[in-house]
N, CA, C and O atoms as CSV, one atom per row, in Angstrom:
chain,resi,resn,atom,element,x,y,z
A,1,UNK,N,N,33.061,-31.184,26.449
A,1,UNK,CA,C,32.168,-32.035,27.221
A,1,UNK,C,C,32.800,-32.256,28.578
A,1,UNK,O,O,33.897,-32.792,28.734
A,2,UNK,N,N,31.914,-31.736,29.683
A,2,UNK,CA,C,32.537,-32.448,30.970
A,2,UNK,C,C,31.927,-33.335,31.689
A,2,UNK,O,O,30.848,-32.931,32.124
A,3,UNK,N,N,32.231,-34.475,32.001
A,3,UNK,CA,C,31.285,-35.319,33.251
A,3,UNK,C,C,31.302,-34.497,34.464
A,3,UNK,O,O,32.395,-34.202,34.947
A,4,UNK,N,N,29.877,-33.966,35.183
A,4,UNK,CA,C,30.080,-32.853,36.264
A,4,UNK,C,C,29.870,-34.168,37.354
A,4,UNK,O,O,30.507,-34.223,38.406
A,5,UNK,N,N,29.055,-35.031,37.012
A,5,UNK,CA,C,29.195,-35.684,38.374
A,5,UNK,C,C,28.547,-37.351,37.584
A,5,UNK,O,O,27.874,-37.365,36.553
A,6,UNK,N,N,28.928,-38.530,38.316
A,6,UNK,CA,C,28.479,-40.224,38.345
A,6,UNK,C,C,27.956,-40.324,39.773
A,6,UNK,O,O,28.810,-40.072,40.623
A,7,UNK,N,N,27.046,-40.557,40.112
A,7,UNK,CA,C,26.458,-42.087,40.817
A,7,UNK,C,C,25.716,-43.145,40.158
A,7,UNK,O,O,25.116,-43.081,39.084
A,8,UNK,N,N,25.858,-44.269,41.061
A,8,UNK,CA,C,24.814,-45.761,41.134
A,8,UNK,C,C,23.138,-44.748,41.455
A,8,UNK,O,O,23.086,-43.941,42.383
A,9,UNK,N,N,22.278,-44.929,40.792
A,9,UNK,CA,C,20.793,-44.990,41.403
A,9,UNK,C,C,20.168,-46.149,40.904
A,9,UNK,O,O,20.336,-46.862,39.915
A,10,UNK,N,N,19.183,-46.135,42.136
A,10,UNK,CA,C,18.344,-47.513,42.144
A,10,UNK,C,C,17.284,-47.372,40.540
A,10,UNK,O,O,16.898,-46.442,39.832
A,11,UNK,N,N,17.179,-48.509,40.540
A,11,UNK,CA,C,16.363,-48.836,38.772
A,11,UNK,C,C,15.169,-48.273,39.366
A,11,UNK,O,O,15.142,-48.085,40.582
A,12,UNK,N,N,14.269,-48.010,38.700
A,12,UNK,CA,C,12.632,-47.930,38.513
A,12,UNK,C,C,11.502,-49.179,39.046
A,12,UNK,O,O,10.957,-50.043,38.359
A,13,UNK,N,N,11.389,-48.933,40.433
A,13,UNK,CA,C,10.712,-50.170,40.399
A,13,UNK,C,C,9.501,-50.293,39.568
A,13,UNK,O,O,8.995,-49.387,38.905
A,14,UNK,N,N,9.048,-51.639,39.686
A,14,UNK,CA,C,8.110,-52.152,38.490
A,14,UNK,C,C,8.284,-51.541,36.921
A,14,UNK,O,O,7.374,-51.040,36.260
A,15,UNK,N,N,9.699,-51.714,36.497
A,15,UNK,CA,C,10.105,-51.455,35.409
A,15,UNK,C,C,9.955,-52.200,34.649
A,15,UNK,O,O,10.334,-53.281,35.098
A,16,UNK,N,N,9.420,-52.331,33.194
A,16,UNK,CA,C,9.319,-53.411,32.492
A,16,UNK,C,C,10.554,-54.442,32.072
A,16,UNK,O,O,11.593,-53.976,31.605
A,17,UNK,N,N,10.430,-55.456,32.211
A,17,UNK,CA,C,11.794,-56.097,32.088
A,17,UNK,C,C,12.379,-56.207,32.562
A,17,UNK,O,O,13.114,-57.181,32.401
A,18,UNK,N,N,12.584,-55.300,33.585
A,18,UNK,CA,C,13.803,-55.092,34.312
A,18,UNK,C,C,14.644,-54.642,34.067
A,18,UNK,O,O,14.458,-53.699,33.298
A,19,UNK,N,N,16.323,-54.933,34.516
A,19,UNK,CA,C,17.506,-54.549,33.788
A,19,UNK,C,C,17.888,-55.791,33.624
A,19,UNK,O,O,17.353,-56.733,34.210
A,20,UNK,N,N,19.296,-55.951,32.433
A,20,UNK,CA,C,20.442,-56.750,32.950
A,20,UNK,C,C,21.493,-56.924,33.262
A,20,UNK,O,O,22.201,-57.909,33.056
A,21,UNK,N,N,21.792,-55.654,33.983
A,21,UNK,CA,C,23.087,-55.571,35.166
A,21,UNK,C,C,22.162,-55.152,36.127
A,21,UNK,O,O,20.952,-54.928,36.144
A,22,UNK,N,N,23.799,-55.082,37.529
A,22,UNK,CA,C,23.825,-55.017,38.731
A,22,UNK,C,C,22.884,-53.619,38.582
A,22,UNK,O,O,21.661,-53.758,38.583
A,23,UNK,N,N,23.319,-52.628,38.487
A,23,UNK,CA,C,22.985,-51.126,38.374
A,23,UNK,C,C,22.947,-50.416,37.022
A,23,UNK,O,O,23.173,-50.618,35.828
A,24,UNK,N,N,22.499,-49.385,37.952
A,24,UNK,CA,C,21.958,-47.958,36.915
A,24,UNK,C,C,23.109,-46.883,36.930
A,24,UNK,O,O,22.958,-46.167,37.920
A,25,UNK,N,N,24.153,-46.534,36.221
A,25,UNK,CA,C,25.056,-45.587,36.279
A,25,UNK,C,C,24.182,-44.072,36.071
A,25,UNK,O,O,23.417,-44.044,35.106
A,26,UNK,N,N,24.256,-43.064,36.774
A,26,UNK,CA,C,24.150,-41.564,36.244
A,26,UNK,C,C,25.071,-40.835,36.090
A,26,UNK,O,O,25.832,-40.648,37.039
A,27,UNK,N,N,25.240,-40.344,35.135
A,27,UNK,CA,C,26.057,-39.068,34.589
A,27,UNK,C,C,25.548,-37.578,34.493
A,27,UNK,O,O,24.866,-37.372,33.489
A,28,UNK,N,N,25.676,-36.839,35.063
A,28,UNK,CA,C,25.433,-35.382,34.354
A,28,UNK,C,C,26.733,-34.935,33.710
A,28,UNK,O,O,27.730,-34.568,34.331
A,29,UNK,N,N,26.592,-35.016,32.258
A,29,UNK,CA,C,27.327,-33.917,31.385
A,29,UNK,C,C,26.893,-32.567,31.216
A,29,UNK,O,O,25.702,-32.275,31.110
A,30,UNK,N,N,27.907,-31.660,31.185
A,30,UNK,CA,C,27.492,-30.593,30.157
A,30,UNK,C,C,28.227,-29.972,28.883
A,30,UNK,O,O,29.411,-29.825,28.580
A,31,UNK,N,N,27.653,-29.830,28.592
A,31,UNK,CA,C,28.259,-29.299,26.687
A,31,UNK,C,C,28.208,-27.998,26.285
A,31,UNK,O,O,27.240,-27.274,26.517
A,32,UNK,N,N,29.499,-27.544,25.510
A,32,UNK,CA,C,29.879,-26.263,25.141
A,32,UNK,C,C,29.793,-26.358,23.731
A,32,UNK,O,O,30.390,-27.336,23.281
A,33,UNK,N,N,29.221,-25.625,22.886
A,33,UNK,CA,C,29.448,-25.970,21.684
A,33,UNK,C,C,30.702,-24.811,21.321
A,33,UNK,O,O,30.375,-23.626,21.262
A,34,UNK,N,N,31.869,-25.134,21.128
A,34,UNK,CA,C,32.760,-24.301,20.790
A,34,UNK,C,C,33.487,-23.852,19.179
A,34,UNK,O,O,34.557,-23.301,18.920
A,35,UNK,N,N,32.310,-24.394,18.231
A,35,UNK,CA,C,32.654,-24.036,16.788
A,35,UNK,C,C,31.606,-23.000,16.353
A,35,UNK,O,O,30.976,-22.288,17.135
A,36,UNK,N,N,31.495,-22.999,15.019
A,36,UNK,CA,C,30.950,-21.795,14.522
A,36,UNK,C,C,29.671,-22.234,13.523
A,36,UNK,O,O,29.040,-21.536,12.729
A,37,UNK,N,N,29.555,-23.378,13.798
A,37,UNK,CA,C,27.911,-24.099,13.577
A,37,UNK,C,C,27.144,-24.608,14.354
A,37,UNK,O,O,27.726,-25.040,15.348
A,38,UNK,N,N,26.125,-24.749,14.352
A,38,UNK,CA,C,24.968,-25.161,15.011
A,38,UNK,C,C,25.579,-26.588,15.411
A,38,UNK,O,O,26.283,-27.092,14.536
A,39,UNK,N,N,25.453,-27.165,16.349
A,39,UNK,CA,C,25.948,-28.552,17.120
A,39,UNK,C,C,24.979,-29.348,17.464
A,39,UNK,O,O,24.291,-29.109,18.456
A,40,UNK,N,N,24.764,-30.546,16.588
A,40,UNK,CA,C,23.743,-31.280,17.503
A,40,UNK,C,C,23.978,-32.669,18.741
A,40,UNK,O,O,24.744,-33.633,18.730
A,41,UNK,N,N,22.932,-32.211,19.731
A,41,UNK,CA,C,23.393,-32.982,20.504
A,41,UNK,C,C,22.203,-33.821,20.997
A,41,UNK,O,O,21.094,-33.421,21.353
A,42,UNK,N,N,22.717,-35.166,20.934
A,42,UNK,CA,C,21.550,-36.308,21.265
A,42,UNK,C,C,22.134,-36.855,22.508
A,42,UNK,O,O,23.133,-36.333,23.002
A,43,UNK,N,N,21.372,-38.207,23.201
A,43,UNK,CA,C,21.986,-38.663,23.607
A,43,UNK,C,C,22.263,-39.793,23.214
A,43,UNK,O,O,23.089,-40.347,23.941
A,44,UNK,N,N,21.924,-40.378,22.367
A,44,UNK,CA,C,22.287,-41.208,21.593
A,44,UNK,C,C,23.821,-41.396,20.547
A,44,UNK,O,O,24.355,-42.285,19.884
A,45,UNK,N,N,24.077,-39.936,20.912
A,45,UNK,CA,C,25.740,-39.754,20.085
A,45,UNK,C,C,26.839,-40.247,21.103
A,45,UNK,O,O,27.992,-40.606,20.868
A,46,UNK,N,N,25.965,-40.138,22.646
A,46,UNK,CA,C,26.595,-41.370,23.742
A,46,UNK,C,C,26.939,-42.561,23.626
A,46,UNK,O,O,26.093,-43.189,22.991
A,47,UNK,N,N,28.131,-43.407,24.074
A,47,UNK,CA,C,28.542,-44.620,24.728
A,47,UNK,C,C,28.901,-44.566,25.681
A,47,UNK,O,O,29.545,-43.580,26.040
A,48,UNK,N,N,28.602,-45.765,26.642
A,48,UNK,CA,C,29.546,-46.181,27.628
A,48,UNK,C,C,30.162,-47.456,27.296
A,48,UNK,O,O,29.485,-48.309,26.722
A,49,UNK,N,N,31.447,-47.683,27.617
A,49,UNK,CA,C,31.549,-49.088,28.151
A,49,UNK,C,C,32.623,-48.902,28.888
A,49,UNK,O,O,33.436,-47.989,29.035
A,50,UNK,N,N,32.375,-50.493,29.540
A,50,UNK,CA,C,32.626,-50.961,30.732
A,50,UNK,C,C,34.203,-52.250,29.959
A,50,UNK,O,O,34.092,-53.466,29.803
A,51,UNK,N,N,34.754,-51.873,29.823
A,51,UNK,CA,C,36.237,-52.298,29.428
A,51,UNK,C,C,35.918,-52.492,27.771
A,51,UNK,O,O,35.762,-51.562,26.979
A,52,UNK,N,N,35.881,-53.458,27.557
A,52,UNK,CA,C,35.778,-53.574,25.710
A,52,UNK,C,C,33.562,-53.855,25.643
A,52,UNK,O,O,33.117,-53.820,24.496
A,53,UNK,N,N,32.954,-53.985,26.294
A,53,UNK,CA,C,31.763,-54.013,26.478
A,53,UNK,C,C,30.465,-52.792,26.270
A,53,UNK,O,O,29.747,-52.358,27.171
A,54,UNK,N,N,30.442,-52.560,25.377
A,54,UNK,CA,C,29.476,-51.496,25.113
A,54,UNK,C,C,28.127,-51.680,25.886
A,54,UNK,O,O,27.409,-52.620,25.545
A,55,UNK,N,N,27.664,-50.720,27.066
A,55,UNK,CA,C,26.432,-50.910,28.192
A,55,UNK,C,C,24.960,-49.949,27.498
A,55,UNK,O,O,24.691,-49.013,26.744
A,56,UNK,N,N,24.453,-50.777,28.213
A,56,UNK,CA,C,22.890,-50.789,27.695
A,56,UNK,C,C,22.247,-48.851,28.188
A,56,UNK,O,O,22.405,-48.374,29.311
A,57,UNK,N,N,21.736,-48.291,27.300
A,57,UNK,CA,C,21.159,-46.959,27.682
A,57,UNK,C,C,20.041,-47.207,28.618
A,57,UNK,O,O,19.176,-48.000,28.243
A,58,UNK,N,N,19.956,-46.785,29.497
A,58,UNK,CA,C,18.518,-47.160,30.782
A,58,UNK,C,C,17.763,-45.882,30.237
A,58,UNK,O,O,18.388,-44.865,29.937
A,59,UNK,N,N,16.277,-45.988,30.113
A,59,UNK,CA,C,15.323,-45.142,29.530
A,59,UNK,C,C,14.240,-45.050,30.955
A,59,UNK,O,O,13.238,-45.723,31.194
A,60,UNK,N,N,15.062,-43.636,31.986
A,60,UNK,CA,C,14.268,-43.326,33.259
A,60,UNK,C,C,13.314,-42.016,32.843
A,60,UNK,O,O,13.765,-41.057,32.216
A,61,UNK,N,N,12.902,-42.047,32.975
A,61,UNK,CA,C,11.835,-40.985,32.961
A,61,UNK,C,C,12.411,-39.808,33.988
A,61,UNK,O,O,12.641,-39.897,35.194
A,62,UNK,N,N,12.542,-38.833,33.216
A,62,UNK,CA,C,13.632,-38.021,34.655
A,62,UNK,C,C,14.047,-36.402,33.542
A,62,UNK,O,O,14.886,-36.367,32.643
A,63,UNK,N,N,13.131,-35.219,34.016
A,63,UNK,CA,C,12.979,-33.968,33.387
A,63,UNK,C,C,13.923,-33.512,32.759
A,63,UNK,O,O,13.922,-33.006,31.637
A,64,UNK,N,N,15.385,-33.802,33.994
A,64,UNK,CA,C,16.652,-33.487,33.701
A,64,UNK,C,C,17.633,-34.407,32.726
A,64,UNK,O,O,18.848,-34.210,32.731
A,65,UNK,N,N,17.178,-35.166,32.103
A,65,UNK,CA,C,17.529,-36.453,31.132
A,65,UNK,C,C,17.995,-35.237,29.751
A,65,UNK,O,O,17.314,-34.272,29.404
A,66,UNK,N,N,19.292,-35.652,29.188
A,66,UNK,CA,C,19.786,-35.055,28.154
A,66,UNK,C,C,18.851,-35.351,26.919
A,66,UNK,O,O,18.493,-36.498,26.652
A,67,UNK,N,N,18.417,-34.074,26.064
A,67,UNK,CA,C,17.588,-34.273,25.153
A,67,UNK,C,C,18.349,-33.815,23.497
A,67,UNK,O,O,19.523,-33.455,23.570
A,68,UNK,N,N,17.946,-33.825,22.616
A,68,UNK,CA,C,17.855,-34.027,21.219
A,68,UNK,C,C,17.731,-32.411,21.046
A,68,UNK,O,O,16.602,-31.931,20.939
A,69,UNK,N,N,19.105,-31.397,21.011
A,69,UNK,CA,C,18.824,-30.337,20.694
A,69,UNK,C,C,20.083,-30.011,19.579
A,69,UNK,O,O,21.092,-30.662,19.306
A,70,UNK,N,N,19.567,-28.715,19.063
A,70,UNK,CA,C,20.423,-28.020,18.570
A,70,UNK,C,C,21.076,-26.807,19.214
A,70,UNK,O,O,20.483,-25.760,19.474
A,71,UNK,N,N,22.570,-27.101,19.480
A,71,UNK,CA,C,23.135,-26.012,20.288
A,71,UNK,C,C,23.618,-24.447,19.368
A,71,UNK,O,O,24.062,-24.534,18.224
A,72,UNK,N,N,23.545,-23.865,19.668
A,72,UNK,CA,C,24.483,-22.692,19.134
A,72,UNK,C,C,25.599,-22.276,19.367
A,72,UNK,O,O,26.000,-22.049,20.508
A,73,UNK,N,N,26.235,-22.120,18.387
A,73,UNK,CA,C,27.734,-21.611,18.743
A,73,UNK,C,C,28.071,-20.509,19.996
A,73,UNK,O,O,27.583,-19.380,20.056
A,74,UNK,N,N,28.877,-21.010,20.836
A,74,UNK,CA,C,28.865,-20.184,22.225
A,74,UNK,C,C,27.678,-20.951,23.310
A,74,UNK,O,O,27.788,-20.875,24.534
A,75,UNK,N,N,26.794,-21.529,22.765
A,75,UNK,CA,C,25.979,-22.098,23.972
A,75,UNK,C,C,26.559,-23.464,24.827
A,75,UNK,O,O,27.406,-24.294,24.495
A,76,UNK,N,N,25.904,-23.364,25.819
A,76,UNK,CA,C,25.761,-24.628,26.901
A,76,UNK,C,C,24.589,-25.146,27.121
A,76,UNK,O,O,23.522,-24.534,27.165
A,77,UNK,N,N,24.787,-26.415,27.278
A,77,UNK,CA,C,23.561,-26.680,27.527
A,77,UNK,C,C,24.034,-28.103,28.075
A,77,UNK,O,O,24.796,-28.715,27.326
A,78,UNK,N,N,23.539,-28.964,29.785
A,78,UNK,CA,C,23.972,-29.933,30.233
A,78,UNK,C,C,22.530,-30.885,30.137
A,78,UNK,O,O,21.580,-30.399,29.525
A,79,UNK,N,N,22.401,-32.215,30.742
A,79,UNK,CA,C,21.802,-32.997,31.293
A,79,UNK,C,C,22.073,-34.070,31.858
A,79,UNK,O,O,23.020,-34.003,32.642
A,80,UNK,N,N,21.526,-35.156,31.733
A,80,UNK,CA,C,21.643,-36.539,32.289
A,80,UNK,C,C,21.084,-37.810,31.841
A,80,UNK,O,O,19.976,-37.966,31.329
A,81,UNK,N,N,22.007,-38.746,32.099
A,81,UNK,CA,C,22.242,-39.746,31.041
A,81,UNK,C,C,22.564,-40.846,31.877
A,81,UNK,O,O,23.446,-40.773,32.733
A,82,UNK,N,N,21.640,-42.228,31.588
A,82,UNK,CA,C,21.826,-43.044,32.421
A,82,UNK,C,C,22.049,-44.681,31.508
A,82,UNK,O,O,21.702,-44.892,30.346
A,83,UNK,N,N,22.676,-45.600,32.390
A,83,UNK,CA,C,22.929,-46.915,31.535
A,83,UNK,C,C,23.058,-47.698,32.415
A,83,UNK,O,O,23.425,-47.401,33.551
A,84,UNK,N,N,22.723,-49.033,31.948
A,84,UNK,CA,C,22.802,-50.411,32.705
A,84,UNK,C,C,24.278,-50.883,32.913
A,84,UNK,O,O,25.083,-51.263,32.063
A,85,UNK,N,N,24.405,-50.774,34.107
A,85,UNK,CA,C,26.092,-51.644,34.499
A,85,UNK,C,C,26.425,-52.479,35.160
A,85,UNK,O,O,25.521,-52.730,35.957
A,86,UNK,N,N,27.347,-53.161,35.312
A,86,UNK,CA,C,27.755,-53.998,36.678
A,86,UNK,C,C,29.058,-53.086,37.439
A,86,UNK,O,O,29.934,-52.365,36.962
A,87,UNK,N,N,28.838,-53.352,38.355
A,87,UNK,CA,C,29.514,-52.628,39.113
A,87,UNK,C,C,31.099,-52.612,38.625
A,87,UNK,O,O,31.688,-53.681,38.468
A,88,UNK,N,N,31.680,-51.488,38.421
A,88,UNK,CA,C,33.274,-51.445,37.922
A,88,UNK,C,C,34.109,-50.123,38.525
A,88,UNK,O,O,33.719,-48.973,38.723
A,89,UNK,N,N,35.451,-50.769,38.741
A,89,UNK,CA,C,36.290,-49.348,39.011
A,89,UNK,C,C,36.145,-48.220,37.814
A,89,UNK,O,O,36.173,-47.013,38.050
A,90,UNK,N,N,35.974,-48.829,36.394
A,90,UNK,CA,C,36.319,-47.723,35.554
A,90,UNK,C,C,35.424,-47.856,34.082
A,90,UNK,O,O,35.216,-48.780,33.295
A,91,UNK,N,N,35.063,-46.584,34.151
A,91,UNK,CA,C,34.027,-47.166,32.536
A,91,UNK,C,C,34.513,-46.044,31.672
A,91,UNK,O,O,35.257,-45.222,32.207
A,92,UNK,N,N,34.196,-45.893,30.400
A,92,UNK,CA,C,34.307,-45.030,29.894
A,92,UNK,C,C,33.436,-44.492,28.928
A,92,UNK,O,O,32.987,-45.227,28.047
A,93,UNK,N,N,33.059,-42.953,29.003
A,93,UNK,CA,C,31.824,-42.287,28.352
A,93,UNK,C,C,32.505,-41.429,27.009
A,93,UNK,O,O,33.019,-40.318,26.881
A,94,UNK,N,N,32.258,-42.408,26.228
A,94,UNK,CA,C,32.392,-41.591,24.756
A,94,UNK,C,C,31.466,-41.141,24.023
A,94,UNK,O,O,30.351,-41.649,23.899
A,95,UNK,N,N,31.966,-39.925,23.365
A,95,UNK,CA,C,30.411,-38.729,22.752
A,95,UNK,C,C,31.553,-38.708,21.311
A,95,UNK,O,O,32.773,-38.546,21.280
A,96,UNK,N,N,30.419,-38.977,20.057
A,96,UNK,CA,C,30.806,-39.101,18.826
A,96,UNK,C,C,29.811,-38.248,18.006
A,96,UNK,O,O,28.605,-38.434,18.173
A,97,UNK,N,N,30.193,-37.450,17.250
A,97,UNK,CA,C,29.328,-36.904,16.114
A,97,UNK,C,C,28.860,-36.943,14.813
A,97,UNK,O,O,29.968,-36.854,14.282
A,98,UNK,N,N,28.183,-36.999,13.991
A,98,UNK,CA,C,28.554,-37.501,12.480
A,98,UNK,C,C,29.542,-36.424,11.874
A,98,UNK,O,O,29.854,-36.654,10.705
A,99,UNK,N,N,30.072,-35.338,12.421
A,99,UNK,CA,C,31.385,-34.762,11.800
A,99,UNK,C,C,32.595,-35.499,12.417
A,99,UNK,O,O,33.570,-35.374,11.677
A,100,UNK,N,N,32.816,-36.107,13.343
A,100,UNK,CA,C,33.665,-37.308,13.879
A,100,UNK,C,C,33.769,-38.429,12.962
A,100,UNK,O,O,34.878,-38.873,12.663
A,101,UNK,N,N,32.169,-39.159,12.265
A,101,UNK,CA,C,32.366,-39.873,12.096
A,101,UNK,C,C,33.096,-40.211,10.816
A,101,UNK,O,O,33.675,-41.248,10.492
A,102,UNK,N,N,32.881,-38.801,10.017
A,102,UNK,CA,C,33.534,-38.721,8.880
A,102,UNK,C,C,34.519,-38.539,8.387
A,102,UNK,O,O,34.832,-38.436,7.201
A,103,UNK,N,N,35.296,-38.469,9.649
A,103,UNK,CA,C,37.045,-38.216,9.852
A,103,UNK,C,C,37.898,-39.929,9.886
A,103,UNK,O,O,39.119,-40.008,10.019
């Protein structure tokens, strides 16, 4: 997994609810599946947080938004992934699998 790039983008105006942080973090990851089974990848196997604080997933409407696939061994496949934050020097993006979780 690599983070290829983070910015701040502005929320969605007339978004329902709103948010409740400062900002909208973006991430583009991309993913290698480097074993010898089929890999699934959500984005929901995503976290962020923001020191011990687990941050809210922002649901933008956006083509390039990481989707719910099955990778193949040897494939790539990237997108983008966004969450509610307050502004911080340092967050951290953890990706967990249910073969992770069973370790």
């Amino acid at each position: 997994i690599e983070v290829e790039n983070a910015e701040y983008v502005l929320p969605l105006s007339g978004s329902i609810g709103g948010i409740n942080k400062d900002k909208v973090l973006k991430f583009k990851v991309s993913l290698k599946n480097k074993g010898d089974e089929m890999l699934e990848i959500s984005p929901y196997l995503f976290t962020l947080y923001q020191g011990d604080e687990k941050m809210k997933k922002y649901d933008k409407a956006d083509s390039d938004k990481l989707r719910l696939i099955e990778l193949e061994p040897g494939k790539k496949t990237s997108g983008i992934l966004y969450y509610e934050v307050n502004k911080a020097s340092s967050y951290e993006l953890v990706y967990s699998n249910e073969e992770t979780k069973k370790r």
